[in-house]
C-alpha positions in Angstrom: -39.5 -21.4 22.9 -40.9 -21.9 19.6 -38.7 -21.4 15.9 -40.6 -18.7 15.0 -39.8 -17.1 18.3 -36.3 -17.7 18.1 -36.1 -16.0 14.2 -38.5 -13.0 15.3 -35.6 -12.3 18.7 -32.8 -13.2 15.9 -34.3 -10.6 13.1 -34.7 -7.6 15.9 -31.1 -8.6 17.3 -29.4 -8.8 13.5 -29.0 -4.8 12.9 -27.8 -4.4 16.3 -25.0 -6.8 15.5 -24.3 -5.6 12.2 -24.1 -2.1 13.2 -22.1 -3.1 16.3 -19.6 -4.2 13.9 -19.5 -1.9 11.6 -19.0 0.5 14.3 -15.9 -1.8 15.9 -14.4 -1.9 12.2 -14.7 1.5 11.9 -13.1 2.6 15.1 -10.1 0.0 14.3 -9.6 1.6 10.9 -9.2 5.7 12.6 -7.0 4.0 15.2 -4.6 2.0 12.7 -4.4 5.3 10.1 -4.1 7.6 13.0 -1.7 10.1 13.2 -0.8 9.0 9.4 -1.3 11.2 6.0 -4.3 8.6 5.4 -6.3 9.7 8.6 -8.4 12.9 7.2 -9.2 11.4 3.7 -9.9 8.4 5.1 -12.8 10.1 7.7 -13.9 12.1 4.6 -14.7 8.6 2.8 -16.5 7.6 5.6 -18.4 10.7 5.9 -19.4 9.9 2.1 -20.4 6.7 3.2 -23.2 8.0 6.0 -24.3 10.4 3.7 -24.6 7.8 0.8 -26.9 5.7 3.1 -28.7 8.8 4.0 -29.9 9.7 0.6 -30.6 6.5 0.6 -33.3 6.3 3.1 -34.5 9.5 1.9 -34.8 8.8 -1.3 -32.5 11.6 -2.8 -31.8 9.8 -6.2 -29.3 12.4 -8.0 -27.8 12.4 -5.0 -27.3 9.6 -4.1 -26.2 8.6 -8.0 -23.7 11.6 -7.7 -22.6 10.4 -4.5 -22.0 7.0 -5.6 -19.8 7.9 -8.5 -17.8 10.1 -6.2 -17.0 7.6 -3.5 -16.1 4.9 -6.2 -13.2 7.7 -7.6 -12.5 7.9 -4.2 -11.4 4.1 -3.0 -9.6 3.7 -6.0 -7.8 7.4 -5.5 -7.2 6.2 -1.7 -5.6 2.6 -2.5 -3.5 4.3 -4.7 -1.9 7.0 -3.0 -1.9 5.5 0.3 0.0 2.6 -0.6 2.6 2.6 2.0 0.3 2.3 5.0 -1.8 0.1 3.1 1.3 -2.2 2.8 2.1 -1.4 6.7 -0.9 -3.0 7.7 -0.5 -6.1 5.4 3.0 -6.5 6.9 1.3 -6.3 10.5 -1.5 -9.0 10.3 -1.2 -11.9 11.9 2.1 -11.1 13.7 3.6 -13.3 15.9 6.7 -13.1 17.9 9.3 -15.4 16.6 12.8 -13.7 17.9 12.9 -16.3 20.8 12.4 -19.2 18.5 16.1 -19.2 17.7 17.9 -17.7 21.0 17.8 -19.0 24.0 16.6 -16.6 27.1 20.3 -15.9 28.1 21.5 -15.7 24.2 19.2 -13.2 24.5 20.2 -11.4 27.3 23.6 -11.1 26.1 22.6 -10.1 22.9 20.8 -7.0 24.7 24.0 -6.3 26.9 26.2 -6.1 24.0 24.0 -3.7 21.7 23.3 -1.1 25.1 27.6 -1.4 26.0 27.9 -0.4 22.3 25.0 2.2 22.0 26.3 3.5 25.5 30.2 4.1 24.4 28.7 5.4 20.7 26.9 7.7 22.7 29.9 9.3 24.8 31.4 9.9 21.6 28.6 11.3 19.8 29.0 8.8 16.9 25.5 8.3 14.8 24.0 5.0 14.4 21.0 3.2 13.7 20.8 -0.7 14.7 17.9 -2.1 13.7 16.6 -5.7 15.1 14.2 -8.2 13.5 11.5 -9.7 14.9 8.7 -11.7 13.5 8.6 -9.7 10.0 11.5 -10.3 8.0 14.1 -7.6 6.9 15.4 -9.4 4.2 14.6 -6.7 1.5 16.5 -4.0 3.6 19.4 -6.4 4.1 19.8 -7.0 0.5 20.1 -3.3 0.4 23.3 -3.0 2.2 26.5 -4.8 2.6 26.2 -8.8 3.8 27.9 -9.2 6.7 26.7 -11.9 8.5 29.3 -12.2 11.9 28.5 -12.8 15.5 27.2 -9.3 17.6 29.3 -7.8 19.5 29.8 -4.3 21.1 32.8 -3.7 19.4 31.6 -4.9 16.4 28.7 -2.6 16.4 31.3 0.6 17.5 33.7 -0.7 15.0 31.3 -0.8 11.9 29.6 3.0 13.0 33.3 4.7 13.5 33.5 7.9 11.3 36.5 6.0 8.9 34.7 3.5 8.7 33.5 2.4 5.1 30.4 1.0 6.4 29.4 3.4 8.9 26.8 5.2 6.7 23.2 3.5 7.2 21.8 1.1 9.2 22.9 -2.3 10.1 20.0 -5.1 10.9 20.9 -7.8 13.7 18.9 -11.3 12.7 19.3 -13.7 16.1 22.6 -13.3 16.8 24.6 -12.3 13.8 24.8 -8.6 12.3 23.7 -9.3 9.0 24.1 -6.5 7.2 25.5 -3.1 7.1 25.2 0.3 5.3 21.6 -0.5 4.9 18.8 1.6 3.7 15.2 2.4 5.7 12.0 4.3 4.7 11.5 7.3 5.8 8.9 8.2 8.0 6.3 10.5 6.5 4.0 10.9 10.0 3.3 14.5 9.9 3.0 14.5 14.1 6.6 13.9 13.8 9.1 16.8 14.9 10.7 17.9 11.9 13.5 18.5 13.7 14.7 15.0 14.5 17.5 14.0 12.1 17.4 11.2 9.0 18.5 8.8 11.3 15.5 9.0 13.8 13.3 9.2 10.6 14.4 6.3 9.6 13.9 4.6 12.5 10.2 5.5 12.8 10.0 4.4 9.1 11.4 1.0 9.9 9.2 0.4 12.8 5.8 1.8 11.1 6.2 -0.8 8.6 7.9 -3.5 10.7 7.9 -5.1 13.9 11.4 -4.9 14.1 12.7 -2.7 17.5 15.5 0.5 16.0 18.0 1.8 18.7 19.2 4.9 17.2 22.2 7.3 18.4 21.9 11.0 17.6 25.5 12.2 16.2 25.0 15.9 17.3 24.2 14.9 21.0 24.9 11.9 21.7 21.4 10.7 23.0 20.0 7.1 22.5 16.1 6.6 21.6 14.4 3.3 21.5 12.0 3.2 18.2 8.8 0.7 18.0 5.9 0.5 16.1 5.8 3.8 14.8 6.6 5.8 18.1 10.3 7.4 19.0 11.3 6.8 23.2 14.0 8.3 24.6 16.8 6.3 26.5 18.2 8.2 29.7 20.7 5.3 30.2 21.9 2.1 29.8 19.6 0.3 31.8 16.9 1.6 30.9 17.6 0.6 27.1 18.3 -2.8 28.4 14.9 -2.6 30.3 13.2 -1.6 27.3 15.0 -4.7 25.3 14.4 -7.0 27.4 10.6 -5.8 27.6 9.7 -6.5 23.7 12.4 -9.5 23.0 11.8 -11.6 26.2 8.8 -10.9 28.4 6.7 -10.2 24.7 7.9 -13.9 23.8 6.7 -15.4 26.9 3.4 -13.9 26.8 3.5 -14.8 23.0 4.2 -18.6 24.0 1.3 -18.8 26.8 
């Protein structure tokens, strides 16, 4: 098979490719922005973007000059306002799974047992919290918004610190390996319209932390006492006890070892 040959089959297979990718990084972007505020401007910039290229090929020069100016308004107008799931995907990129790094597997494990005994006895006394866990993506600038604690996990810690009287019971606290690190601290709040609006602050929260974190939110409702799991973006409830330990042990364990192959 001659050069020329080979160029002539690469030339006819070129626009396939390109528009193969275009299409993949088009259907990537809808997927990430789905079910966010960005999700119908963003398809109306892409419909500008086919029609651009249309009056293009047809020669529609006013157009296509209107359309040009248009679209350029309309990047800029989208980076700016969409800024926080802009910054969600930046935070995401390139994620890796680092929890296990500094726990062993059975440090783990009793980590998990003693944040689904506390969740489970805040729950039979329909006391609120949100417990937040870092992963790979640091939570360093929600820690600093709180109060440092830095002290060894415990279930009684955790019920201690969420107790009505309690001067840090208010807000979230983040758990870093093995220590609570901070308490009374502050999370986004989701703004996904497919959200119920009537799940409480702390549940927003939650969903809030997750959309622009890896980190895994156990939240406890203070009006019924139910538990719900919260990761990337999406809000699970939690029957029981095990099954919140199941669900731990899922994304802190058997995510690392998958992460390590």
């Amino acid at each position: 098979m001659t050069s020329d040959t080979l160029k002539n089959i690469w030339y006819g297979l070129k626009p396939v490719l390109e528009i193969g990718i275009l299409w993949f990084v088009y259907y990537r972007i809808l997927v990430f922005f789905q079910g966010t505020r960005a999700f119908q401007v963003l398809k109306g910039i892409i419909f500008l973007v086919v029609a651009f290229f249309a009056f293009q090929i047809f020669g529609l020069d006013t157009l296509d000059w209107l359309l040009t100016k248009i679209f350029a308004i309309s990047v800029i107008a989208f980076l700016i306002i969409f800024q926080p799931e802009l910054r969600q995907g930046l935070a995401k990129i390139g994620q890796h799974h680092l929890f296990s790094l500094f726990l062993k597997e059975e440090e783990i494990i009793a980590l998990i047992d003693e944040i689904a005994s506390a969740a489970e006895t805040l729950s039979k006394k329909k006391i609120g919290a949100i417990i937040a866990i870092e992963r790979a993506n640091g939570l360093k600038t929600y820690a600093e918004s709180g109060i440092i604690l830095d002290c060894k996990v415990s279930a009684e810690i955790i019920q201690t610190i969420f107790e009505p009287g309690s001067l840090l019971h208010d807000g979230g606290i983040i758990i870093q390996g093995d220590r609570v690190a901070s308490a009374v601290c502050l999370f986004p709040l989701t703004e996904n319209p497919n959200i119920a609006k009537t799940i409480g602050t702390r549940h927003r929260a939650a969903v809030g932390l997750t959309e622009q974190t890896d980190a895994i939110v156990v939240v406890v409702s203070e009006e019924s006492g139910s538990i719900s799991f919260a990761l990337n973006g999406k809000l699970h409830s939690v029957d029981e006890k095990v099954n919140l330990i199941k669900l731990l042990k899922n994304n802190l364990i058997i995510q690392q070892q998958k992460g390590k192959k």
